[in-house]
C-alpha positions in Angstrom: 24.2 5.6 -8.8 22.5 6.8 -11.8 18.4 6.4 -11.9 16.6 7.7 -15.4 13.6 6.4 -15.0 9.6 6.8 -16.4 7.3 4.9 -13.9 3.5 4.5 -15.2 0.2 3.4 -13.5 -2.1 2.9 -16.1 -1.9 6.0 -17.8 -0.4 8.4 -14.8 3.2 9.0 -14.6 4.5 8.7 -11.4 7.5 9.4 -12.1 8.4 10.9 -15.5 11.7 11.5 -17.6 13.4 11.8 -14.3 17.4 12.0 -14.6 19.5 12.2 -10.9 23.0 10.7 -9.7 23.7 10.2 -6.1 27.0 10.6 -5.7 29.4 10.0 -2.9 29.2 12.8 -0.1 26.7 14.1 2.7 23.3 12.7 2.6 20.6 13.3 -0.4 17.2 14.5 0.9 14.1 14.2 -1.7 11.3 16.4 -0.5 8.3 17.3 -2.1 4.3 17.3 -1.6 2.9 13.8 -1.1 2.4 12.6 -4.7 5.3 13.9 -5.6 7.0 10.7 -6.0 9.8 10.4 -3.4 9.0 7.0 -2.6 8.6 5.8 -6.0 12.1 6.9 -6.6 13.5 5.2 -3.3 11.9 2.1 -4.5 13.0 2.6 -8.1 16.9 2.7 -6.7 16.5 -0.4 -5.0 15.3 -2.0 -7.6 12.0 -2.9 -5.9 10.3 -1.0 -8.9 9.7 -2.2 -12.8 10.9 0.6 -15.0 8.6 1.8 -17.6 11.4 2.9 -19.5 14.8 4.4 -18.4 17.5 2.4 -16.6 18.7 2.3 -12.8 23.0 1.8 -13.0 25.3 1.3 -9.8 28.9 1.5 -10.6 28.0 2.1 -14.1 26.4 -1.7 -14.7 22.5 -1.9 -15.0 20.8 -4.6 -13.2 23.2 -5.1 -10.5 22.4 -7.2 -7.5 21.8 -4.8 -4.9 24.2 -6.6 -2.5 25.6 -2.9 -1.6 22.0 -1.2 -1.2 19.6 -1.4 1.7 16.2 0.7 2.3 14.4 1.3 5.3 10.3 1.4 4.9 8.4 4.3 6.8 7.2 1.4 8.9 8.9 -1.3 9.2 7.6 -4.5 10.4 9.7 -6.1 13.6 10.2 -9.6 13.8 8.6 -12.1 16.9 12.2 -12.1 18.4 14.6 -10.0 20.7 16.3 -6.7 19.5 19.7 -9.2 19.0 17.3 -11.5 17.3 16.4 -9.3 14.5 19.8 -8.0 13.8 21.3 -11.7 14.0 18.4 -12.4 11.8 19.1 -9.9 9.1 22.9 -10.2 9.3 22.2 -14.2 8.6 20.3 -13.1 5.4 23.3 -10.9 4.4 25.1 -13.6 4.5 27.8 -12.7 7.2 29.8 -16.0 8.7 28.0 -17.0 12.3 31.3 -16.9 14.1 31.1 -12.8 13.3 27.6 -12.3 13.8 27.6 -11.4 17.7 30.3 -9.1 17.5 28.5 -7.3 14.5 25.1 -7.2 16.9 27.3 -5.6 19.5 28.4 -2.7 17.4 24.9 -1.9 15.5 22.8 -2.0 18.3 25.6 0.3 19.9 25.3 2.3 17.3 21.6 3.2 17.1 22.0 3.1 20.8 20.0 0.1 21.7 22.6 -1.8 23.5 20.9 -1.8 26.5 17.9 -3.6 25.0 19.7 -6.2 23.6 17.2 -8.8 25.3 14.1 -7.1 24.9 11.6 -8.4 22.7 11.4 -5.9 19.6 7.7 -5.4 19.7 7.8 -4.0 22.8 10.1 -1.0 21.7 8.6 2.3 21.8 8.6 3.8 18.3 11.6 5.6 17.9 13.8 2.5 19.3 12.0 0.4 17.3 12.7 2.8 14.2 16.6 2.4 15.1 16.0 -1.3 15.3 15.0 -1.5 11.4 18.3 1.5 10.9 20.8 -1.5 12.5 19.2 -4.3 10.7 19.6 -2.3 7.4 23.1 -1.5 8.1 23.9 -5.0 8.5 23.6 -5.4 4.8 26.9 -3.1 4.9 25.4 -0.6 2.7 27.0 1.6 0.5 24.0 3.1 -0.6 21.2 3.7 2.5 17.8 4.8 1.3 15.4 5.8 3.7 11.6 6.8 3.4 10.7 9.2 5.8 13.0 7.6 8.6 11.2 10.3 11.5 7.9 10.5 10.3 5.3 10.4 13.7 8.2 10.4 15.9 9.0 12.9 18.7 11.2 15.2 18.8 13.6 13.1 21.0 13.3 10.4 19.1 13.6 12.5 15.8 17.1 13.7 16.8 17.7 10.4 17.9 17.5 9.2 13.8 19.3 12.1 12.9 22.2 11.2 15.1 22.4 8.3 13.4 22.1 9.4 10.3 24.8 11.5 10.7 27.1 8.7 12.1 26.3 6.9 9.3 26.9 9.3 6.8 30.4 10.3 8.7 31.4 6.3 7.9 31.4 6.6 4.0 27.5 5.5 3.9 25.2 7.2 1.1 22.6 7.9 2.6 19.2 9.4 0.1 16.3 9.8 1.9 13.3 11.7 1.9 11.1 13.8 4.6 8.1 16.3 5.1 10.0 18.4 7.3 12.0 21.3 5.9 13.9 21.9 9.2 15.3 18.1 9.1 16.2 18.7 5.6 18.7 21.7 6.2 20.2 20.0 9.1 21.1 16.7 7.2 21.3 17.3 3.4 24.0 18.4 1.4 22.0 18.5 -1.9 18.3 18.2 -2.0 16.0 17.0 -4.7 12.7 18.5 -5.4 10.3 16.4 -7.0 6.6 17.1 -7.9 4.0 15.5 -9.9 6.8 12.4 -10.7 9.0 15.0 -11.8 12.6 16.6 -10.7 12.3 20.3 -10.5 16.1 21.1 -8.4 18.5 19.4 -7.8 20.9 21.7 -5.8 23.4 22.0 -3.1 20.7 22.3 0.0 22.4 25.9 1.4 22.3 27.4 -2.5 18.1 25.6 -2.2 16.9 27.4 0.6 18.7 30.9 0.4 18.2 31.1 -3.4 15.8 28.7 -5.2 15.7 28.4 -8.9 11.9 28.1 -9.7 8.7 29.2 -8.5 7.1 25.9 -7.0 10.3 25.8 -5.1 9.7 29.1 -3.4 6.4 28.2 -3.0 7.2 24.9 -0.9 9.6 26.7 1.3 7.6 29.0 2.3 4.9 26.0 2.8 2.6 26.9 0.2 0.6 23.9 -0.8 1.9 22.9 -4.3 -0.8 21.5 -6.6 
């Protein structure tokens, strides 16, 4: 996927002359101060997002459905059903033949390890479980391309490595997975190229060991070492 893309409100870029291609591999994380346009970007890529100017191509055609894409919001809403009942729901809007669709529930809840809680109501899900929730009903889209804003964000550590685990899985299958995070330690256990943005604007876009031992510019130094960047 290819995203150059100028995003305006009013007169403030939020994102400006940004250029990026995800390519096929280990997972993409965006980091940057809040502001910095992460989720702007995530949103732009799903096509969620008016361009200002710029284009947004997947397999080198622009405006493509996004039949092959799913995101997952930092807080996703759960539907007034079961655990099953969500991911039949969202397999039903993908469009996958009924006779498949319990099979399919099966594997993604096992998966995101919620098998057990197959039954249970959704809303009643702690946090984390109901995170992985919204993870399988996004993979029942069949993604190529996940994008995820901020997939652990208020979530405890067991839960965090919980979404990590999954991530990884996922990313083992083939899946793109881009998504962004405030957490620097998350970031160099998942990502094999990070993207820093700031202000709307791309500042590296590196493998994530060559990032961390030897950034390119300043503000990058500057985030690492958790200086606020302005």
């Amino acid at each position: 996927m290819l995203v150059e893309a100028r995003i305006l409100a009013g007169e403030v870029a939020i994102l400006d002359g940004l250029s990026l291609t995800f390519s096929a591999g280990p997972p993409t994380v965006l980091i940057g101060p809040n502001g910095a346009g992460k989720t702007t970007l995530l949103r732009a890529a799903m096509g969620l997002l008016p361009l200002t100017s710029g284009r947004v191509t997947w397999g080198g055609r622009e405006q493509a459905a996004p039949d092959r894409r799913a995101i997952l919001f930092q807080r996703p809403a759960m539907l007034r059903r079961s655990a099953a009942g969500n991911v039949r729901y969202a397999l039903a809007a993908a469009g996958v033949p009924r006779a498949q669709r319990a099979a399919r529930i099966e594997e993604l809840l096992a998966l995101v390890g919620l098998e057990k809680f197959a039954a249970r109501p959704a809303r009643r899900l702690s946090g984390g479980e109901q995170q992985r929730l919204a993870l399988a009903r996004a993979l029942a889209r069949n993604p190529a391309l996940l994008l995820l804003d901020e997939p652990a964000a208020s979530l405890d550590p067991a839960a965090t490595k919980a979404i990590e685990d999954i991530v990884r899985a996922v990313a083992a299958r083939g899946v793109k997975v881009v998504m962004s995070t405030h957490d620097l330690g998350q970031a160099k256990r998942l990502a094999g190229d990070v993207v820093l943005l700031h202000r709307g604007r791309l500042l590296e876009h590196t493998p994530a060991a060559q990032f961390f031992a030897q950034p390119r510019t300043q503000e990058a130094r500057k985030f690492i070492a958790g200086e606020l960047l302005v």
